[in-house]
mmCIF file of the N, C-alpha and C atoms, coordinates in Angstrom:
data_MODEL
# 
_entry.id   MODEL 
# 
loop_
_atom_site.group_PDB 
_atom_site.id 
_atom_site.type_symbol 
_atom_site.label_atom_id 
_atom_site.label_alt_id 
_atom_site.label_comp_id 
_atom_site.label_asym_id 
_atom_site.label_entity_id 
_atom_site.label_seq_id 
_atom_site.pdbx_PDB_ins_code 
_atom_site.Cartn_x 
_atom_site.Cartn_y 
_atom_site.Cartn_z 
_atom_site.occupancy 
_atom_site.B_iso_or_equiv 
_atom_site.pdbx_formal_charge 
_atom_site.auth_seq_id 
_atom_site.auth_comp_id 
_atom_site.auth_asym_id 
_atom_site.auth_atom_id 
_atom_site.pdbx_PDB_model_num 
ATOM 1   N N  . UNK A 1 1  ? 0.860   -1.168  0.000  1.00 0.00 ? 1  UNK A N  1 
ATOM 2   C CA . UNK A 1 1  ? 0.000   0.000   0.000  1.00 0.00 ? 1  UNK A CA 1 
ATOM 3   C C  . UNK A 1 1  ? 0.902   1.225   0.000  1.00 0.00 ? 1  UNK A C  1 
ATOM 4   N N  . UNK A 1 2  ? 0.651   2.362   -0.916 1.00 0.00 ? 2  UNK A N  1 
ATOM 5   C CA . UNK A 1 2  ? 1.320   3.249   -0.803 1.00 0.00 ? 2  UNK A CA 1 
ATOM 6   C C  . UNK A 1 2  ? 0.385   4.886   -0.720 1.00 0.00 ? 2  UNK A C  1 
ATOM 7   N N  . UNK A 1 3  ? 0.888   5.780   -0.572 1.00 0.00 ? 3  UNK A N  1 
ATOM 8   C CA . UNK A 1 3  ? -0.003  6.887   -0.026 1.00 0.00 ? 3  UNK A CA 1 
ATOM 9   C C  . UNK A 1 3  ? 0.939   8.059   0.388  1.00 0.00 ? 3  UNK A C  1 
ATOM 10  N N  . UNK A 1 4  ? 0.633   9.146   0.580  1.00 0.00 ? 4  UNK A N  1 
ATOM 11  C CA . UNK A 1 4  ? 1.433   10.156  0.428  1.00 0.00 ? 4  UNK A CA 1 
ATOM 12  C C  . UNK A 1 4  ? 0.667   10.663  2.058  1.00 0.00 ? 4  UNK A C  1 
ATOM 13  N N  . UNK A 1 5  ? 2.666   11.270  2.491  1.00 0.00 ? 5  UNK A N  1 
ATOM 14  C CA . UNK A 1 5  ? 2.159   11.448  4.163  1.00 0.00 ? 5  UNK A CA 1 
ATOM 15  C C  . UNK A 1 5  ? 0.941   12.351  4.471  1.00 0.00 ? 5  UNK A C  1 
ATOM 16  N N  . UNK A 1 6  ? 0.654   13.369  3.473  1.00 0.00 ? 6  UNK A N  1 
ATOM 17  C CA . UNK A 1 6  ? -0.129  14.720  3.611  1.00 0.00 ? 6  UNK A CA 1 
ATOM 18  C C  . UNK A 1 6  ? -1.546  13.623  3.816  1.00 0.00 ? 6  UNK A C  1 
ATOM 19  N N  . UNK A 1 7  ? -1.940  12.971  3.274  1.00 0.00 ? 7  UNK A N  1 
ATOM 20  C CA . UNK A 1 7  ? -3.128  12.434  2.926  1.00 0.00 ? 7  UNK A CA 1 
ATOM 21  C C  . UNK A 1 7  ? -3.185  11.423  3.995  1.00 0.00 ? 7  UNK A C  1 
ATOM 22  N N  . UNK A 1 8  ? -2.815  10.386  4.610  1.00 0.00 ? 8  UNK A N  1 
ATOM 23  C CA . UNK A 1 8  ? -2.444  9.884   5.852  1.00 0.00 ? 8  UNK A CA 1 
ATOM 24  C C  . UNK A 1 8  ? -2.599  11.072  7.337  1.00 0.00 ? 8  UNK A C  1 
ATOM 25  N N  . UNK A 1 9  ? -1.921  12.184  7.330  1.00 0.00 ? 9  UNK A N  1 
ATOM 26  C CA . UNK A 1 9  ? -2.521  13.209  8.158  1.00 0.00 ? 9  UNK A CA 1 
ATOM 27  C C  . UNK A 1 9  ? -3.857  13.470  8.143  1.00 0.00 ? 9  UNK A C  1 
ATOM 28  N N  . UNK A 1 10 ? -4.427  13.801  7.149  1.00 0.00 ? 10 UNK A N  1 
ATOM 29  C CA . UNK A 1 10 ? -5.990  14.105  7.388  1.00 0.00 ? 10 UNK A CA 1 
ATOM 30  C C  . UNK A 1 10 ? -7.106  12.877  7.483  1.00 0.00 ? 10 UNK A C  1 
ATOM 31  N N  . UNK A 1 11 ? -6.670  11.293  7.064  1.00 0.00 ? 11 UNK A N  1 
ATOM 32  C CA . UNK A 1 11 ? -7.304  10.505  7.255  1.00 0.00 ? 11 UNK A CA 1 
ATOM 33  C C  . UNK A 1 11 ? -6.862  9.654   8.919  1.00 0.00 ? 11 UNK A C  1 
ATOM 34  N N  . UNK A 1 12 ? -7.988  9.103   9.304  1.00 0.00 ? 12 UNK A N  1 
ATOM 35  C CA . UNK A 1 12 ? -7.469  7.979   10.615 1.00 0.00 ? 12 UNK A CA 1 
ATOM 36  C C  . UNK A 1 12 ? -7.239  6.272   10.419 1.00 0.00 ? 12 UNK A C  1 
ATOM 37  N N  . UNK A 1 13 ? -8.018  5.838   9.250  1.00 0.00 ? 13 UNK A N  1 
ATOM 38  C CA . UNK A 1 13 ? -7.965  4.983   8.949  1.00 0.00 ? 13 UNK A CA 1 
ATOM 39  C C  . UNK A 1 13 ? -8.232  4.877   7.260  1.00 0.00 ? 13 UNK A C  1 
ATOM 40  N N  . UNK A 1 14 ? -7.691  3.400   7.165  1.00 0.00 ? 14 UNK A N  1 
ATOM 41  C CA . UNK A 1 14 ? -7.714  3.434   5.214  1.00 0.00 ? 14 UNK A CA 1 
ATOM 42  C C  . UNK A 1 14 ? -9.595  2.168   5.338  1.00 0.00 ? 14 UNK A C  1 
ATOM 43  N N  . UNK A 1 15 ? -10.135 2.551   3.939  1.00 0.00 ? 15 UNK A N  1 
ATOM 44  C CA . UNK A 1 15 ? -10.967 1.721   3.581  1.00 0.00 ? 15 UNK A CA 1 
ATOM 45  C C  . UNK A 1 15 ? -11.307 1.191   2.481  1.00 0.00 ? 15 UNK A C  1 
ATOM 46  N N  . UNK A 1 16 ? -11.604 -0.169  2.379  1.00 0.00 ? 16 UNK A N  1 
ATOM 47  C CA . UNK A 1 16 ? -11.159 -0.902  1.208  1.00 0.00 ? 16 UNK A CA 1 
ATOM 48  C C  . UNK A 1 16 ? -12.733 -1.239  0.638  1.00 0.00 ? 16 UNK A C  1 
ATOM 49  N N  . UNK A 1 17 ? -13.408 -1.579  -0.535 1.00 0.00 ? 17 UNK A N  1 
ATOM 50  C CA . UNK A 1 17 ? -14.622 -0.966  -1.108 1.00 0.00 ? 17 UNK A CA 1 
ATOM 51  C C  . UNK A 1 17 ? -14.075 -1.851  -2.726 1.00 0.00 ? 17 UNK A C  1 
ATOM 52  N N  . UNK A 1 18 ? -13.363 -3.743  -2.720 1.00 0.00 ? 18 UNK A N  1 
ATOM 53  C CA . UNK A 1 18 ? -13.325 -4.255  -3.613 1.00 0.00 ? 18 UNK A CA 1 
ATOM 54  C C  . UNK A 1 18 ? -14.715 -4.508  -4.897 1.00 0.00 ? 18 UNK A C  1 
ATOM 55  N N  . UNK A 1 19 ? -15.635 -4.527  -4.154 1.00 0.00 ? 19 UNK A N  1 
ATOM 56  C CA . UNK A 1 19 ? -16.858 -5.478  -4.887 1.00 0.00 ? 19 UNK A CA 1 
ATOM 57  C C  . UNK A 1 19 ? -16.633 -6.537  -4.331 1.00 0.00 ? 19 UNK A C  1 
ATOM 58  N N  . UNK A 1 20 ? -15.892 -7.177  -3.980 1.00 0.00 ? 20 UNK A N  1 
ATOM 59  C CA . UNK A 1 20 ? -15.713 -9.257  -3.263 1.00 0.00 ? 20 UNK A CA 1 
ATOM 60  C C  . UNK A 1 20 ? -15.422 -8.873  -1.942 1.00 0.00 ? 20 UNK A C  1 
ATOM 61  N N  . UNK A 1 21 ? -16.854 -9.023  -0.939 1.00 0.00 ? 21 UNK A N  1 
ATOM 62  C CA . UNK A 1 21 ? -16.908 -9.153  0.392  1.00 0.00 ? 21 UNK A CA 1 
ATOM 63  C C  . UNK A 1 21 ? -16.166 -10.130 1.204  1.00 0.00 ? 21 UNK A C  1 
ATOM 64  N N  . UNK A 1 22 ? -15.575 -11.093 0.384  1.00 0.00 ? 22 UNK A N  1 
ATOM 65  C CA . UNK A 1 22 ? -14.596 -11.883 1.014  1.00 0.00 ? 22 UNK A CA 1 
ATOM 66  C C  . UNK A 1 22 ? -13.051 -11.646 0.994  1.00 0.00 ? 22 UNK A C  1 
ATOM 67  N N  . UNK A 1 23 ? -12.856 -10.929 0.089  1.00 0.00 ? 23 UNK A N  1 
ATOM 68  C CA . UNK A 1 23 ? -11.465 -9.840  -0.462 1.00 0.00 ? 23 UNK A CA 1 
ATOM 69  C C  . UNK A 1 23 ? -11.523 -8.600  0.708  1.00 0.00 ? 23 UNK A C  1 
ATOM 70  N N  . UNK A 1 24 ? -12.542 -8.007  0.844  1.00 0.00 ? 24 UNK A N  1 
ATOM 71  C CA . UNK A 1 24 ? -12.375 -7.172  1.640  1.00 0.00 ? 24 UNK A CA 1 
ATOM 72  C C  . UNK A 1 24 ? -12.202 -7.388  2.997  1.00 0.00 ? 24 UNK A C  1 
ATOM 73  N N  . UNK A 1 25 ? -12.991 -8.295  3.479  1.00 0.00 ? 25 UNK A N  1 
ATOM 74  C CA . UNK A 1 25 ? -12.709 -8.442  4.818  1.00 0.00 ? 25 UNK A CA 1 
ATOM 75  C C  . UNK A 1 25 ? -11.387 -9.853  4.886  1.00 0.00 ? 25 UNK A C  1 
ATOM 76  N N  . UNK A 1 26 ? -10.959 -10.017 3.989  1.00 0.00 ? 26 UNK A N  1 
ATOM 77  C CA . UNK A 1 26 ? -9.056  -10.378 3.988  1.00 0.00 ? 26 UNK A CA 1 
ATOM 78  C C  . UNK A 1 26 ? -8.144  -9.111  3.971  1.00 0.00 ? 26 UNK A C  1 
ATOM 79  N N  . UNK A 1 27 ? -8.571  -7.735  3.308  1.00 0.00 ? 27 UNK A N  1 
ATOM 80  C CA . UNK A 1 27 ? -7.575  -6.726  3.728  1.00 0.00 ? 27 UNK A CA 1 
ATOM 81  C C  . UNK A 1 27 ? -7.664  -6.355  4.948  1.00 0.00 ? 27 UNK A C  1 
ATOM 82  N N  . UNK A 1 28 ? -8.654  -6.497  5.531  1.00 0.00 ? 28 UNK A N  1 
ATOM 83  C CA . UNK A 1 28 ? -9.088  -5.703  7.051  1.00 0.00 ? 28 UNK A CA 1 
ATOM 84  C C  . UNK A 1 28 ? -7.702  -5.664  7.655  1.00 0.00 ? 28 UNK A C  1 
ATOM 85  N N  . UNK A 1 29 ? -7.643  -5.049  8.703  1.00 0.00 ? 29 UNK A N  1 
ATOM 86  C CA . UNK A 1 29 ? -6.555  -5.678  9.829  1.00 0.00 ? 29 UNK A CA 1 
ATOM 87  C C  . UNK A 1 29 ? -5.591  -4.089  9.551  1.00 0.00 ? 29 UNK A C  1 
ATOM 88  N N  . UNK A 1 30 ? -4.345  -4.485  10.262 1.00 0.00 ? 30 UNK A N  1 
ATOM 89  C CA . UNK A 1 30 ? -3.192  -3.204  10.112 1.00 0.00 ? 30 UNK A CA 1 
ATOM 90  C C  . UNK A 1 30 ? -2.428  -3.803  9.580  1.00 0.00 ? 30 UNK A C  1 
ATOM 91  N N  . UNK A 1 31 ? -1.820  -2.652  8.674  1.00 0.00 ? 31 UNK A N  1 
ATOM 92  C CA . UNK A 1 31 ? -1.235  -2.758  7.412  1.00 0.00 ? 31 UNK A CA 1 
ATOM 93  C C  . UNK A 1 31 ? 0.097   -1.230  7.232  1.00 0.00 ? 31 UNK A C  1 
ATOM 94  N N  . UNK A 1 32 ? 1.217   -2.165  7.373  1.00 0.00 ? 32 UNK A N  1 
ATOM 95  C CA . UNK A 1 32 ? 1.713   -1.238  6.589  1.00 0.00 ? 32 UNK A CA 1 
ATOM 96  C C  . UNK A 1 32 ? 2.227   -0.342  5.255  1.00 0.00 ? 32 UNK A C  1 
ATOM 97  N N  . UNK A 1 33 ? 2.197   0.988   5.650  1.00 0.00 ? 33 UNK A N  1 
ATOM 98  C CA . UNK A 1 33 ? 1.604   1.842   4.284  1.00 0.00 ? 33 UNK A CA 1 
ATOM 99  C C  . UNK A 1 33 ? 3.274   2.543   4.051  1.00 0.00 ? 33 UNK A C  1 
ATOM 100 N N  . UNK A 1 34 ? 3.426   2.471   3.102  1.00 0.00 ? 34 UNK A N  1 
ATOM 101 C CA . UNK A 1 34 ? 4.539   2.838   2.556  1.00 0.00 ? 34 UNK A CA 1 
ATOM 102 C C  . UNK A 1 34 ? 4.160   4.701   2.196  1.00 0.00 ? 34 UNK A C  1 
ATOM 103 N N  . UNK A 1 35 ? 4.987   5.802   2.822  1.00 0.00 ? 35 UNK A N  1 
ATOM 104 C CA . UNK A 1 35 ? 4.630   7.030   2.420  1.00 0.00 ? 35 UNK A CA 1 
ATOM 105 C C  . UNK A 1 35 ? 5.880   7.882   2.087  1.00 0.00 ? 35 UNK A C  1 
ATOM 106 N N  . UNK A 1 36 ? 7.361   7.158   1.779  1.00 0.00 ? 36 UNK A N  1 
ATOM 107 C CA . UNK A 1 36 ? 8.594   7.504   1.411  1.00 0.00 ? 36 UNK A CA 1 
ATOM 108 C C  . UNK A 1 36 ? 9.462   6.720   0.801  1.00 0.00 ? 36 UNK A C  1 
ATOM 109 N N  . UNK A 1 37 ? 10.475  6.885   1.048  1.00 0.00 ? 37 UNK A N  1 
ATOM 110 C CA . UNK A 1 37 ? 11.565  5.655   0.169  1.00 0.00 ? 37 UNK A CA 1 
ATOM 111 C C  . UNK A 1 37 ? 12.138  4.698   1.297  1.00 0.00 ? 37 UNK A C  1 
ATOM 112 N N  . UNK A 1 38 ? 11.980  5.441   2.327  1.00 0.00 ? 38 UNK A N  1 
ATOM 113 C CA . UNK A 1 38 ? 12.071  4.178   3.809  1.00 0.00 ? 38 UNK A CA 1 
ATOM 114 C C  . UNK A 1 38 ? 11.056  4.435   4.773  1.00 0.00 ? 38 UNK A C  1 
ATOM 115 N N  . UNK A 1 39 ? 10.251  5.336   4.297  1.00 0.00 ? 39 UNK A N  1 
ATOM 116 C CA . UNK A 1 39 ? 9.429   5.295   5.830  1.00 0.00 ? 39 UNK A CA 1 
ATOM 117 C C  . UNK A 1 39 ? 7.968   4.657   5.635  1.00 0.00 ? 39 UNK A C  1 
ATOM 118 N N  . UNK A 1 40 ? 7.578   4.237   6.735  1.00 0.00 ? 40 UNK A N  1 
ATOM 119 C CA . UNK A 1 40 ? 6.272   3.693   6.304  1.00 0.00 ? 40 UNK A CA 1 
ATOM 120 C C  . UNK A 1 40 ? 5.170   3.823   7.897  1.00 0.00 ? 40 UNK A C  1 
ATOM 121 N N  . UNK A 1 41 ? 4.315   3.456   7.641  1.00 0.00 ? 41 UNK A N  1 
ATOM 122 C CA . UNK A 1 41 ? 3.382   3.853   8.752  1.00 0.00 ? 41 UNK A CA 1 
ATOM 123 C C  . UNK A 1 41 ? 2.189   2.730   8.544  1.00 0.00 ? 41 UNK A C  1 
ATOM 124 N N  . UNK A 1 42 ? 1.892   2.326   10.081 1.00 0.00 ? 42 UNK A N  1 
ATOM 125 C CA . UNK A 1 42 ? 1.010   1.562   10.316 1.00 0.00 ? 42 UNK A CA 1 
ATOM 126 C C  . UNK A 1 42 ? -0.333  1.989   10.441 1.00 0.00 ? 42 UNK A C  1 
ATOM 127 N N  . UNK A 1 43 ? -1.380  1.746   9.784  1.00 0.00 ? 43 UNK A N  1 
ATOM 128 C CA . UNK A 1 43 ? -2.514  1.673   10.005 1.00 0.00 ? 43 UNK A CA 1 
ATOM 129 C C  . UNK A 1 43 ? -3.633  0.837   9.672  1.00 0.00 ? 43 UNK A C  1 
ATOM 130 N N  . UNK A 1 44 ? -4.822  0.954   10.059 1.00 0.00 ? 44 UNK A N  1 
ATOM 131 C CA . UNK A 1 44 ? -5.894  0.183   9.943  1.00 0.00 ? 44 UNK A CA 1 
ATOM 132 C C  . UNK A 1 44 ? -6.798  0.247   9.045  1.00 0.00 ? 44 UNK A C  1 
ATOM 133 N N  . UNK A 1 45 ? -7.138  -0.899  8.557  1.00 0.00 ? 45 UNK A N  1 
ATOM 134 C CA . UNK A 1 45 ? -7.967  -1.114  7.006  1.00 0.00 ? 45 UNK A CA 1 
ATOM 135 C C  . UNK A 1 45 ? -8.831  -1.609  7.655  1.00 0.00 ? 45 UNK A C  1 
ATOM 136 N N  . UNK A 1 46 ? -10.177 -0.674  7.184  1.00 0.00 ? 46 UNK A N  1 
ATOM 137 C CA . UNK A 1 46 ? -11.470 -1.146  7.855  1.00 0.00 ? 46 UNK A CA 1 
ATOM 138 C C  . UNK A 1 46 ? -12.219 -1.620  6.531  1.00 0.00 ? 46 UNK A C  1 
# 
């Protein structure tokens, strides 16, 4: 997962919206999000 830090600041959590209710609730959980060339940040996929 990747994402830019500005956009990570104004959100609290990420949400996932596949069409396959069984796909989605396999991303659920915390996940880390890649927002640099080494940094990354943990958050939650609802």
């Amino acid at each position: 997962i990747v994402a830019s830090r500005r956009k990570l600041d104004d959100i609290g959590v990420l949400r996932v919206d596949t069409g396959d209710p069984d796909l989605d609730n396999e991303l659920q959980g915390w996940r880390k999000v890649r927002i640099g060339r080494v940094e990354r940040r943990l958050l939650k996929v609802v």
